[in-house]
ZADO-1210 file (C-alpha; in nm, 4 decimals, padded with zeros to 6 digits):
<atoms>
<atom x="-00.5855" y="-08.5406" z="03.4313" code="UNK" pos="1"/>
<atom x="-00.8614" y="-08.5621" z="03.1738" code="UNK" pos="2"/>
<atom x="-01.2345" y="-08.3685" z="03.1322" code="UNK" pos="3"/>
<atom x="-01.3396" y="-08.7090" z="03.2553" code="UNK" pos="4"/>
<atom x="-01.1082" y="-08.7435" z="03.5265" code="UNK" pos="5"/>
<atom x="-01.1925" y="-08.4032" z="03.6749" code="UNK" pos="6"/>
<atom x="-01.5738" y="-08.4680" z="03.6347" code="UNK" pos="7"/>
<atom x="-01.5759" y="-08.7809" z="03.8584" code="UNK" pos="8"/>
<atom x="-01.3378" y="-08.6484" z="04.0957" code="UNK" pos="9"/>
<atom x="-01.5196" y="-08.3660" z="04.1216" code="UNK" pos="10"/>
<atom x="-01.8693" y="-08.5040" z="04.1432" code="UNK" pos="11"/>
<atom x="-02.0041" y="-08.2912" z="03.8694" code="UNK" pos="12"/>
<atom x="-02.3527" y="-08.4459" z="03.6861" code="UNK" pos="13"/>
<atom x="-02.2112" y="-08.3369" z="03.3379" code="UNK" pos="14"/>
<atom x="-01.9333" y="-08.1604" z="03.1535" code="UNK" pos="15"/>
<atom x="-02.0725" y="-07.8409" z="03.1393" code="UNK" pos="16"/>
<atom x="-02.1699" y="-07.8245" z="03.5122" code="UNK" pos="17"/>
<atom x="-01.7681" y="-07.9256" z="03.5747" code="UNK" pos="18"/>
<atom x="-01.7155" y="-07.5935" z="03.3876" code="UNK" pos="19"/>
<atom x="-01.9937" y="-07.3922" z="03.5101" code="UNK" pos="20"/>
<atom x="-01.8733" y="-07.4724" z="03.8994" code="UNK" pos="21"/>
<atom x="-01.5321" y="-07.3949" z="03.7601" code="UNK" pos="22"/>
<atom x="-01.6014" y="-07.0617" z="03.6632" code="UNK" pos="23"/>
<atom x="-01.7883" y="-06.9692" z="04.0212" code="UNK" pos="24"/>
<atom x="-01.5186" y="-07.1505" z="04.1944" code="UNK" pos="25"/>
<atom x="-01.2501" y="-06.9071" z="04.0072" code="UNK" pos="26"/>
<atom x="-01.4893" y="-06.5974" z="04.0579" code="UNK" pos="27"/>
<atom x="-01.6379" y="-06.7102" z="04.3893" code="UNK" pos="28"/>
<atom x="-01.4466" y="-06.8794" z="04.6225" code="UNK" pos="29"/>
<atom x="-01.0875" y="-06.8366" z="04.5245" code="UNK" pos="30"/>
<atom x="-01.0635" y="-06.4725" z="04.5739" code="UNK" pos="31"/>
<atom x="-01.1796" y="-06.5521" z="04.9339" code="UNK" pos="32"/>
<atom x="-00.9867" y="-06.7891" z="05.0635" code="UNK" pos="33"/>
<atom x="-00.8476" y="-06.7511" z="05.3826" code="UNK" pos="34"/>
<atom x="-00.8102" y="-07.0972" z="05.5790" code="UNK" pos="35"/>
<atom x="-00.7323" y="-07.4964" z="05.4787" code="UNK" pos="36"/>
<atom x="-00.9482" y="-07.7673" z="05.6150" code="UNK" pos="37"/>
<atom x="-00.8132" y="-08.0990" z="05.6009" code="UNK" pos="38"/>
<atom x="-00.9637" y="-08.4285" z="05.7817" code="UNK" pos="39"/>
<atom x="-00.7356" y="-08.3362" z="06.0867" code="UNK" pos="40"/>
<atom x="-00.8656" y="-07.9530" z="06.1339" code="UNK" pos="41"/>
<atom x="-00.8426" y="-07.6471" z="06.0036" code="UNK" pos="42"/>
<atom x="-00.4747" y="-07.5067" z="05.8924" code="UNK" pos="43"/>
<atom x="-00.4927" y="-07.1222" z="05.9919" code="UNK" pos="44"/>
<atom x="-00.2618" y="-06.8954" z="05.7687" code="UNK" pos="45"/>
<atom x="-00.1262" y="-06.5702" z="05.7855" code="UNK" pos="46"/>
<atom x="-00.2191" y="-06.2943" z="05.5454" code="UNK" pos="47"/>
<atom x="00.0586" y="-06.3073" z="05.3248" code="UNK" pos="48"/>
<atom x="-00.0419" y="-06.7327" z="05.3294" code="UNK" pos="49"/>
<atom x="-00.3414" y="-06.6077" z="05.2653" code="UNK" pos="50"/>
<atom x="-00.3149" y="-06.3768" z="04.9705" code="UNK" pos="51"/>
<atom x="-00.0781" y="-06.6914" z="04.8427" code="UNK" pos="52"/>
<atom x="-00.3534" y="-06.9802" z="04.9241" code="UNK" pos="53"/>
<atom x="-00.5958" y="-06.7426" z="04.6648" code="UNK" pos="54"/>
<atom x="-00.3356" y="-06.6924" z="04.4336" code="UNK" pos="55"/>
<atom x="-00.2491" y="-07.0759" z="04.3845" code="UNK" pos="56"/>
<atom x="-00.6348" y="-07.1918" z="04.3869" code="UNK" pos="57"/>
<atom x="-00.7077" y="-06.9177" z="04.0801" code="UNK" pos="58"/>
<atom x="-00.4147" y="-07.0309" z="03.8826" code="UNK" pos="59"/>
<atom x="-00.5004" y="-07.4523" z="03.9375" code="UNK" pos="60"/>
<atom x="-00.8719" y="-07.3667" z="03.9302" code="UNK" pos="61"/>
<atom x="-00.7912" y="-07.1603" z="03.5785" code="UNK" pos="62"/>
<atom x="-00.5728" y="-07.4872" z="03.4746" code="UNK" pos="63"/>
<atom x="-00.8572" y="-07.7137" z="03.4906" code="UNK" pos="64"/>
<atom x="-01.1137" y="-07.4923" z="03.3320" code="UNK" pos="65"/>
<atom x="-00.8838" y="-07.4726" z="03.0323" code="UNK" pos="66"/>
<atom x="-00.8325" y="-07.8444" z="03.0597" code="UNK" pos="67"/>
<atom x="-01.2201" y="-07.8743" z="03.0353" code="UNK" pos="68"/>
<atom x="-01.2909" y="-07.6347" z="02.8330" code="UNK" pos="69"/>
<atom x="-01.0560" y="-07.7644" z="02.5386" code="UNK" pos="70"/>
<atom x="-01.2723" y="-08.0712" z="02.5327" code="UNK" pos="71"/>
<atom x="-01.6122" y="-07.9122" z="02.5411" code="UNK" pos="72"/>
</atoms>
């Protein structure tokens, strides 16, 4: 996926704001995770799914900031 890629997906206004919503997602709302909400309800998880769910959304949040970050 490229900078570009991630910033229409994403609905960013800009490159920098990609990054910038990046960096809160990573500090924010990853450590916090706790549930999955897809178009068909809410997934409820254990704790140990849990503690997982935050540890996979850091490292693929981390992977795109470096992906957007290298371009910036």
């Amino acid at each position: 996926m490229t900078p570009t890629d991630i910033v229409m997906e994403t609905g960013a206004l800009s490159l920098g704001n990609a990054i910038d919503h990046t960096r809160w997602a990573i500090r924010e709302q990853a450590p916090t995770a706790f549930q999955i909400t897809t178009e068909h309800g809410v997934i409820v998880l254990s704790e140990r799914e849990k503690a997982d769910l935050r540890q996979f959304l850091a490292k693929l949040l981390a992977r795109r900031l470096e992906t957007l970050e290298a371009s910036y």
